[in-house]
N, C-alpha and C positions, 0 to 999 in steps of 0.2 A: 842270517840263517841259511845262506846259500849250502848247498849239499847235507843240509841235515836228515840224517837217519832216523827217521821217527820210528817207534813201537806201542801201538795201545795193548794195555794188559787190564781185562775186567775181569774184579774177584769176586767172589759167590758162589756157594754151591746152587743157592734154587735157578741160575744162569746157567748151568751142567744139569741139574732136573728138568729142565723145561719151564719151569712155573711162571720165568719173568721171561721178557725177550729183552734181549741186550739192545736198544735204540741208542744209548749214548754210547759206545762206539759207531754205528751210523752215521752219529750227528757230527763225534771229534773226526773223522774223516774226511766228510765233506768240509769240516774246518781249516784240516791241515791240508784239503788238497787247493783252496783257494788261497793260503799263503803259500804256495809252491812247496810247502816241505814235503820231501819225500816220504809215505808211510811205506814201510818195508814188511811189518810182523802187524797181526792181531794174534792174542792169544786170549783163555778165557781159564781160569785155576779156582779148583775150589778152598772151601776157608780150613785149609791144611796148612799148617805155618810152614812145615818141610818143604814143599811144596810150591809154594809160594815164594817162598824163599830162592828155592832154587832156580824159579822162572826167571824172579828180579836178576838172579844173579849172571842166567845166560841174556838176559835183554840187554845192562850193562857191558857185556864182553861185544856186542854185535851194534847198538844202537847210540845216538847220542843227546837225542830225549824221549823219555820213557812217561805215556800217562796213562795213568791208573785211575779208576772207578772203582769204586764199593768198599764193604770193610775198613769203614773208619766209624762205625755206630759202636757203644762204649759195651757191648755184651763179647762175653767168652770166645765168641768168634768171629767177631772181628778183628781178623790179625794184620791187616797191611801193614800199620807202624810196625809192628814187632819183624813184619818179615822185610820191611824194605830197611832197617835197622840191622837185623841180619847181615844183608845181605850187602850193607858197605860198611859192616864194623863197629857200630859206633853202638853207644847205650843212652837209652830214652831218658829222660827224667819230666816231672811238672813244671811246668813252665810257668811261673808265679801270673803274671799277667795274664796267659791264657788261661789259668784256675779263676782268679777273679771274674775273668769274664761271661765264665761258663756258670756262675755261682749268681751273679746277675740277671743273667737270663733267667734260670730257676726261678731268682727273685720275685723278679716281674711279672711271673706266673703265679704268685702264692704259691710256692713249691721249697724243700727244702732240695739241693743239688744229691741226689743217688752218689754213693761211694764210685758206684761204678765208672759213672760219667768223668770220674776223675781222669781216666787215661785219653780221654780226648783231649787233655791239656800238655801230652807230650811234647816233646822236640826233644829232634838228635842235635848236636855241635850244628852238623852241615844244615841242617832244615830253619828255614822259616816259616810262621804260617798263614793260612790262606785263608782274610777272612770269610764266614760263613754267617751271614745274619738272618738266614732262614731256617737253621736249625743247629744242633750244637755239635756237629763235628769240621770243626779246623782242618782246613787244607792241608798238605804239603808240598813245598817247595824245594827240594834238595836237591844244590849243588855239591860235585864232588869230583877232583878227575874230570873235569873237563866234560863229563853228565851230565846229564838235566836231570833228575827225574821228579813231576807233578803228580801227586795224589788228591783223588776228592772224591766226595762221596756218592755215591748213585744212586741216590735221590733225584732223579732228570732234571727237577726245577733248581735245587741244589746247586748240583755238577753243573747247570747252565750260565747260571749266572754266575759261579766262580769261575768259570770257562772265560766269557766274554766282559768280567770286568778285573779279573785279578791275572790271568794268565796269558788270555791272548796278546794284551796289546804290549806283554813284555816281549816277545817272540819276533817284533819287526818283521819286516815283508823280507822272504825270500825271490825265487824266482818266479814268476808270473805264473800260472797256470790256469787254462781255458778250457771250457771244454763244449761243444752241442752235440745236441743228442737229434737226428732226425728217424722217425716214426712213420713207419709204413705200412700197410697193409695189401691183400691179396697175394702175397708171395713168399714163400716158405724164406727160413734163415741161409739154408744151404745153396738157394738160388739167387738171393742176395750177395751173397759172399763170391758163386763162382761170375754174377754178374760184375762185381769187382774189379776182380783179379788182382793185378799187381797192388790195387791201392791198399787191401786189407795188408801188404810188407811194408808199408810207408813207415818210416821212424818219425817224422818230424812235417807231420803230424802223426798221430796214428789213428790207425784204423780199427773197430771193434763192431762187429757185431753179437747182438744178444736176443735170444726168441722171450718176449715179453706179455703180458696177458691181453694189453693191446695192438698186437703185431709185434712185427720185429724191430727193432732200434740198431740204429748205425753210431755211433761214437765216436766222436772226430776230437781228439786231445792232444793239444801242443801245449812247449813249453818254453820259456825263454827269460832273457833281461825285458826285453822292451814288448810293452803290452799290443801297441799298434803291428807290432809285425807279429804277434803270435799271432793274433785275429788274422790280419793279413794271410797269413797261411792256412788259417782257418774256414775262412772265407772260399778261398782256392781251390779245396778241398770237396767242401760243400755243393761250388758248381760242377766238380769233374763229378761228383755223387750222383746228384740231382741229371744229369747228362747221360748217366745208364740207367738209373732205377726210379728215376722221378715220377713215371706217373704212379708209380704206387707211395710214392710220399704225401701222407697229409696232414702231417703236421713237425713242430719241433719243440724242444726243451719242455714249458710245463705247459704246453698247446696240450687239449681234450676234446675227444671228438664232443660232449656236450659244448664244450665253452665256442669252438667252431661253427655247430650248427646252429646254436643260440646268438651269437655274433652276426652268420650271416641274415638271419630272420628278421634280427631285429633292424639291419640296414635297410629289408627290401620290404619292411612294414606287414609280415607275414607271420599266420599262428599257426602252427604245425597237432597234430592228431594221430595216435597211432591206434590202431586196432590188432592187437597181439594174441597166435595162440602159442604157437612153438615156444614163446619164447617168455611167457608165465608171467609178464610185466618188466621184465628184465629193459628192456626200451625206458618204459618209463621210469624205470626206477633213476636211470644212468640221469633221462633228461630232469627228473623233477631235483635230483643235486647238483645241479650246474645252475648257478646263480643266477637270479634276474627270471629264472623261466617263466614265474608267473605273467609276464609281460609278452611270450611268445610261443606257450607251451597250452595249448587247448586243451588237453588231456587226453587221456586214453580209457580204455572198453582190452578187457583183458577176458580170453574166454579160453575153457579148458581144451578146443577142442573146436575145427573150422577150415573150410579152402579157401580160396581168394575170394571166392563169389559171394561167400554166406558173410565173411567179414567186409567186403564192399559194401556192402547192403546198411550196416551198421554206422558207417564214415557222417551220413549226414546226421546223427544226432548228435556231431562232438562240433559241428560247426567253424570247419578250418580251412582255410587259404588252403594248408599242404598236408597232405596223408598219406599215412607209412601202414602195409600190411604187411604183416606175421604171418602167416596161413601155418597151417601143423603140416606132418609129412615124415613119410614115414622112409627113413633116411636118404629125404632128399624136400629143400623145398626153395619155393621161388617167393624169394622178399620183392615187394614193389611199392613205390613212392611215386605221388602224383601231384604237381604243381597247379598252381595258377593260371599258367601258361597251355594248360594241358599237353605237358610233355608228362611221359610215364615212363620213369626207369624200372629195370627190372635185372635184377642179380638171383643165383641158383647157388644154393648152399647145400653142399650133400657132408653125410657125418654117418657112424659108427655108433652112437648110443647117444640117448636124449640129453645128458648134463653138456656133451663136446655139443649138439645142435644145437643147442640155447646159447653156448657160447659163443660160436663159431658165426651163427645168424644173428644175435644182438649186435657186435660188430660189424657185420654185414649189413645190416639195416642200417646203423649210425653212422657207416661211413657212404654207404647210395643215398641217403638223404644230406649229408653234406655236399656233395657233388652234386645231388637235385639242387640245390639252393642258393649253390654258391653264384656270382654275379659272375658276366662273362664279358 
């Protein structure tokens, strides 16, 4: 599968309305980019057979495996067969063994089989199909010309498991491909990048950054035959990273500033307490979904409205090692965190309008209390 040109094509119109969000191209991505294949095209067409048609037929001129989601359920508008038939030629018929099978299923429900359901029993010459034991539309598998193209349904649990037991493991590993993501805060994207410099031009690795909801992310992706030397470069990378913008790195890959400050707490045998106005529970919300909290998380006292002083005052009814205040402020306010040790850190968050200050200080707060806590 070395150099292969991948294209995901998802069909549906209520994916063009808005109704559903497309995740299974998400998911086939992160698929195709850990067996190294190249994804080149997403596309998204709704259930117009012309349409449809005509995408398959420029994704075949350009790509040389093509997969496809949705429009394979047995109603009027599900046309993928009809359009990926189209669109290398060929004409469908009932597939005796697939009609059986689907008539089965029925069975086994006390159900007679719908006329309709009949056309999920197609196959063109070039197709084979895909089985689906979790509901009644058959994959497609069509070779053609040196093509690939796989069709399945999007139904996520579906398309999942035909993904990872009938398609992947036929696709062998191509080129290796790595990737970490390191996760910063305190410093805008654009000062990230000029702290940089040359390395955001690096080919081999490359360099990306992205402004993300918990700070910025740096994106270090190579590619190669041998896995120990992608890492190798990867590695390399990471410390010339770490070497200009490191103190604002605090975390990487699926690191959370909860799962961080819950990790270090629970090292130094410590329960943490926050007393929140700015920022409407938004603290607690973050700590009480990072697993295990109950074991480190004392709770919080959320009030609409307070300075440091009035919310100081409040800390000893929660009964904790370490304590995080919120104070309100009117676009501008000083978050503060107080240990065991009696060290007091203390950070200043100024904002534009209360939705950016609750955000902007919920992270502020989560990451001065991981830095309060962390072991030295």
């Amino acid at each position: 599968m070395t150099d292969v040109r991948a294209e995901l094509l998802s069909i549906g119109t209520e994916l063009l309305l808005g109704q559903i969000v497309d995740t299974n191209s998400a998911y086939l991505a992160g698929r195709l980019a850990v067996l190294g294949i190249d994804l080149l095209h997403m596309s998204t067409v709704g259930d117009n057979l012309g349409r449809a048609t005509g995408t398959l037929r420029q994704a075949i001129e350009r790509s040389d495996l093509i997969v496809c989601t949705g429009g394979l359920g047995p109603t009027e508008d599900d046309l993928t067969r009809e359009a990926i038939a189209a669109a290398v030629g060929e004409t469908p018929a009932v597939d005796a063994a697939l009609e059986a099978e689907l008539e089965a299923w029925f069975a086994g429900r006390g159900a007679p089989m719908p006329d309709r359901n009949r056309k999920q029993a197609w196959l063109i010459p070039s197709a084979r199909a895909l089985p689906n034991p979790l509901g009644t539309a058959p994959g497609w598998d069509v070779r053609r010309n040196g093509t690939r193209i796989v069709a399945m349904p999007g139904v996520p649990r579906e398309m999942t498991r035909m993904w990872e037991l009938e398609v992947e493991p036929t696709l062998g590993q191509g080129s290796v491909l790595r990737s970490r993501t390191l996760k910063l805060l305190g410093i805008g994207e654009s000062s990230v990048e000029e702290a940089l410099g040359e390395l955001v031009r690096s080919t081999a690795p490359t360099v990306a950054t992205y402004a993300k909801n918990d700070g910025v992310h740096v994106r270090i992706t190579d590619k190669g035959d041998d896995a120990a030397a992608v890492m190798a470069r990867i590695e390399g990378m990471d410390a010339l990273i770490r070497g200009r913008v490191g103190e604002y790195v605090w975390g990487a890959d699926a690191d959370t500033l909860g799962t961080l400050v819950g990790a270090a707490l629970t090292r130094r045998g410590w329960r943490l307490a926050v007393v929140e106005a700015i920022t409407g529970g938004d603290i607690a919300r973050v700590l009480t979904d990072t697993a295990g909290s109950g074991a480190w998380f004392a709770g919080a006292i959320v009030l609409p409205d307070g300075d440091e002083t009035a919310l100081a005052a409040r800390t000893a009814q929660l009964g904790a090692d370490v304590w995080c205040l919120a104070p309100a402020g009117a676009g501008e306010t000083s978050l503060v965190v107080r240990t065991p040790e009696r060290e007091t850190r203390r950070t200043t968050v100024r904002y534009r309008s209360a939705s950016e200050g609750r955000r902007r200080a919920t992270l502020a707060a989560l990451d001065l209390i991981r830095r309060a806590v962390a072991e030295r």
